[in-house]
C-alpha positions in Angstrom: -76.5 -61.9 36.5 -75.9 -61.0 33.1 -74.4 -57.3 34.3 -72.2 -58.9 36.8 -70.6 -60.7 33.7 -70.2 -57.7 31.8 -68.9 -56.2 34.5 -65.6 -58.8 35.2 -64.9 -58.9 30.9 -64.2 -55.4 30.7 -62.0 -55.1 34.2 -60.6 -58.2 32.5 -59.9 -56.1 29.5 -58.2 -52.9 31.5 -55.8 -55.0 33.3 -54.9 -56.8 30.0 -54.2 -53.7 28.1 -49.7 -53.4 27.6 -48.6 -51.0 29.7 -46.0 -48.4 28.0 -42.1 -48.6 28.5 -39.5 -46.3 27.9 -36.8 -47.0 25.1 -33.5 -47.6 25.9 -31.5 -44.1 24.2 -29.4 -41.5 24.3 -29.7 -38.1 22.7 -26.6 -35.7 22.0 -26.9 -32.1 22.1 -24.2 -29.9 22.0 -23.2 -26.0 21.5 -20.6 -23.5 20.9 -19.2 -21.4 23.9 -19.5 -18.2 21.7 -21.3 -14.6 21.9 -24.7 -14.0 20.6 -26.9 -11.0 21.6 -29.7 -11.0 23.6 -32.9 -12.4 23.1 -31.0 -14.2 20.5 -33.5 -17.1 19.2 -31.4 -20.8 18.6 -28.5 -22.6 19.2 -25.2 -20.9 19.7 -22.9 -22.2 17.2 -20.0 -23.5 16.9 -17.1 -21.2 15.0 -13.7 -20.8 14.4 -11.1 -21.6 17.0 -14.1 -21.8 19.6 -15.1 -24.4 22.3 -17.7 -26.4 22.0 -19.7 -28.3 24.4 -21.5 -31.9 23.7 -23.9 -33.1 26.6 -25.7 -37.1 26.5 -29.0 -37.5 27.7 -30.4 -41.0 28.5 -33.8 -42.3 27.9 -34.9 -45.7 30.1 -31.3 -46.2 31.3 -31.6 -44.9 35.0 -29.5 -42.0 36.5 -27.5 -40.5 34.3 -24.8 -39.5 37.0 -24.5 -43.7 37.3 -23.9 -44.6 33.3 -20.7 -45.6 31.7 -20.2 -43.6 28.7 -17.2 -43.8 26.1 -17.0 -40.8 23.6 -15.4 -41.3 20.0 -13.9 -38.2 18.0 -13.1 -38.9 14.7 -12.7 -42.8 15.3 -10.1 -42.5 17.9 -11.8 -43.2 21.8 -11.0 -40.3 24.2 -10.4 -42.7 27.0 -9.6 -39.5 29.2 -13.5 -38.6 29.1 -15.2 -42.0 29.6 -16.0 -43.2 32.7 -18.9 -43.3 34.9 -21.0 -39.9 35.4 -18.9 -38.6 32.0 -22.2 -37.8 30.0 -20.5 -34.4 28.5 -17.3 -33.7 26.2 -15.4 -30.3 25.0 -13.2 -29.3 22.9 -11.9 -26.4 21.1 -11.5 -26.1 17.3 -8.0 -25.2 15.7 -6.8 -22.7 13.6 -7.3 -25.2 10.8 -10.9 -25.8 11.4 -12.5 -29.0 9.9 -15.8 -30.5 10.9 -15.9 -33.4 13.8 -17.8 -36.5 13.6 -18.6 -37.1 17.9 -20.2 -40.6 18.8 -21.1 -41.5 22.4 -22.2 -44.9 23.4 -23.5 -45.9 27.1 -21.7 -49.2 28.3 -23.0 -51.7 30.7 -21.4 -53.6 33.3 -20.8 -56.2 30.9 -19.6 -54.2 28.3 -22.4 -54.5 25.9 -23.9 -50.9 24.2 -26.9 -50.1 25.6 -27.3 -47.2 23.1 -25.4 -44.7 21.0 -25.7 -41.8 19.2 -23.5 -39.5 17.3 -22.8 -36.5 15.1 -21.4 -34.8 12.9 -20.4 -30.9 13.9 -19.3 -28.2 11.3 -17.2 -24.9 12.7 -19.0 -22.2 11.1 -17.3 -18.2 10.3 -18.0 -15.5 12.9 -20.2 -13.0 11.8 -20.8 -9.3 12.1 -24.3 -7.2 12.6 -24.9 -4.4 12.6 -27.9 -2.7 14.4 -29.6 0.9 14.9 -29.5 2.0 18.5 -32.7 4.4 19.0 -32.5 7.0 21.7 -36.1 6.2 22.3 -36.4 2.2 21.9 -32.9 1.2 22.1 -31.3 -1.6 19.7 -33.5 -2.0 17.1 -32.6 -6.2 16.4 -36.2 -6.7 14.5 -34.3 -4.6 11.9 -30.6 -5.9 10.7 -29.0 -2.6 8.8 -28.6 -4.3 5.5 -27.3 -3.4 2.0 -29.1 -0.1 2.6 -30.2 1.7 5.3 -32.5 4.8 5.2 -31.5 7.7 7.8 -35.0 8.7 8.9 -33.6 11.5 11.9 -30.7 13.6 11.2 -28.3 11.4 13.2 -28.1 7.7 13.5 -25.9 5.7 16.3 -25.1 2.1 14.7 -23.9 -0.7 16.6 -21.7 -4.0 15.7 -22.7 -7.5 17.5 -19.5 -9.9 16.6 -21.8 -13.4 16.6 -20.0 -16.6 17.5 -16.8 -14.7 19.1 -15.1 -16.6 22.1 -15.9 -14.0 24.2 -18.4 -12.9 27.2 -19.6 -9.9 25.8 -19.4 -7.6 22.4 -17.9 -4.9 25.1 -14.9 -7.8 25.5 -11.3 -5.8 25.1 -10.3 -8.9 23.1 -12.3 -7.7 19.9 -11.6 -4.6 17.7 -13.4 -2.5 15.8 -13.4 -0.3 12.9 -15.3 1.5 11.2 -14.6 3.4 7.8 -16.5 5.4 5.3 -15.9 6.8 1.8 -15.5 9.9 2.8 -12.4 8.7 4.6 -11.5 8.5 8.5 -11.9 5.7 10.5 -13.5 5.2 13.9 -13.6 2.2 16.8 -15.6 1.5 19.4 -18.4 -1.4 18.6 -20.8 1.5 18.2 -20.8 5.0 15.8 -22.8 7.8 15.1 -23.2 9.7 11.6 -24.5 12.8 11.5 -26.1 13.5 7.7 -25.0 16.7 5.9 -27.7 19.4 6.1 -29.6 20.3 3.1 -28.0 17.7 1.4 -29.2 14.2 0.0 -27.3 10.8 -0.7 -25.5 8.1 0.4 -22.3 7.0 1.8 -20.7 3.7 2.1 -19.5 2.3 5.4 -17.9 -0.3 6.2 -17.6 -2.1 9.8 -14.9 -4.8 10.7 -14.6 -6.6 14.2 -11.3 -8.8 14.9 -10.2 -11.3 17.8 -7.1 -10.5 19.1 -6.2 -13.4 21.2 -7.7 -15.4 18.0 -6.8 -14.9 14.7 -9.5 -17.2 13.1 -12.1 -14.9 14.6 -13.2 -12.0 12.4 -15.8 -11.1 10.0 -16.5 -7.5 8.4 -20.0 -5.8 7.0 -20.4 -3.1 4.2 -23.5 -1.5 3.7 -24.9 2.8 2.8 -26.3 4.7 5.0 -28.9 6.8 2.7 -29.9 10.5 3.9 -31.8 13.2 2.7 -34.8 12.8 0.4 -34.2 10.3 -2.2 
């Protein structure tokens, strides 16, 4: 008798234990329609006369495809983008770039927030690195070519990756490169090779520049030596 008592106060106990709900919430994520290499580790980031692409996703709210959202920029309601289904927003930056504060609420029937979130997005410069190609283990991108970079072959082919450019690849005919040493001459191309001087050791300064031409807020530029010979 006594274990068919124990027995009902702890199946008692189970069924009394809370069971666990989902908050109601809404994260925002977003990222910049820009180039970065491969195997590139993070988010793409926003730059200079880019696009960039804000996406809500609901917690304990249902479908998100069935929500009304209503998306803020700046204080001013985009009533263009709201609507049912309108869980993303983009934009691109101007020539006069500026951060953007981006709030998103999800609206019921009754038009009372069910939850919000928002945030505050800063366009950040394009950048340029550079890179050794190897003939044996291709781009090298454990190894950014720095202030200095030793020559450890007689030859070396560098390569320039333009990061956060608004285009599909570094090949794109939009950007331009150049590339100039102190020795004088210029070459393009978003890739070089320098050959060192035989017999001889030392440096020589380069310097490697990548431009947008379709947009004029999109450039950045490297300098760095290339060191050869024994030094």
């Amino acid at each position: 008798m006594k274990k068919f008592v124990i027995t009902i106060l702890i199946l008692s106990s189970y069924f009394l234990l809370p069971t666990s709900t989902h908050a109601q919430s809404v994260d925002l994520l977003w990222q910049g329609s820009s180039y970065v290499p491969p195997f590139y580790q993070g988010r793409t980031l926003w730059s200079n006369q880019s696009k960039v692409v804000l996406l809500a996703i609901p917690h304990g709210l249902g479908l998100a495809a069935n929500l009304n959202y209503k998306w803020t920029k700046n204080g001013t309601v985009l009533g263009n983008t709201n609507g049912v289904g309108k869980n993303s927003l983009s934009f691109l930056d101007s020539i006069l770039s500026k951060p953007q504060s981006i709030k998103v609420d999800i609206i019921s029937s009754q038009d009372e927030v069910l939850a919000s979130a928002s945030v505050v997005i800063v366009p950040v410069s394009p950048s340029l690195l550079v890179y050794e190609k190897n003939p044996l283990y291709g781009y090298l991108f454990h190894k950014e070519v720095g202030g200095a970079y030793a020559l450890s072959e007689k030859e070396i082919t560098l390569t320039a990756f333009p990061f956060f450019f608004s285009v599909r690849n570094r090949a794109d005919n939009t950007v331009g490169y150049a590339w100039r040493t102190n020795v004088g001459g210029m070459e393009s191309g978003n890739a070089v090779t320098y050959r060192a001087p035989e017999n001889v050791s030392g440096s020589s300064q380069v310097s490697a520049s990548a431009s947008n031409k379709d947009e004029i807020a999109q450039q950045a530029q490297k300098s760095f030596l290339v060191q050869f010979g024994n030094q």
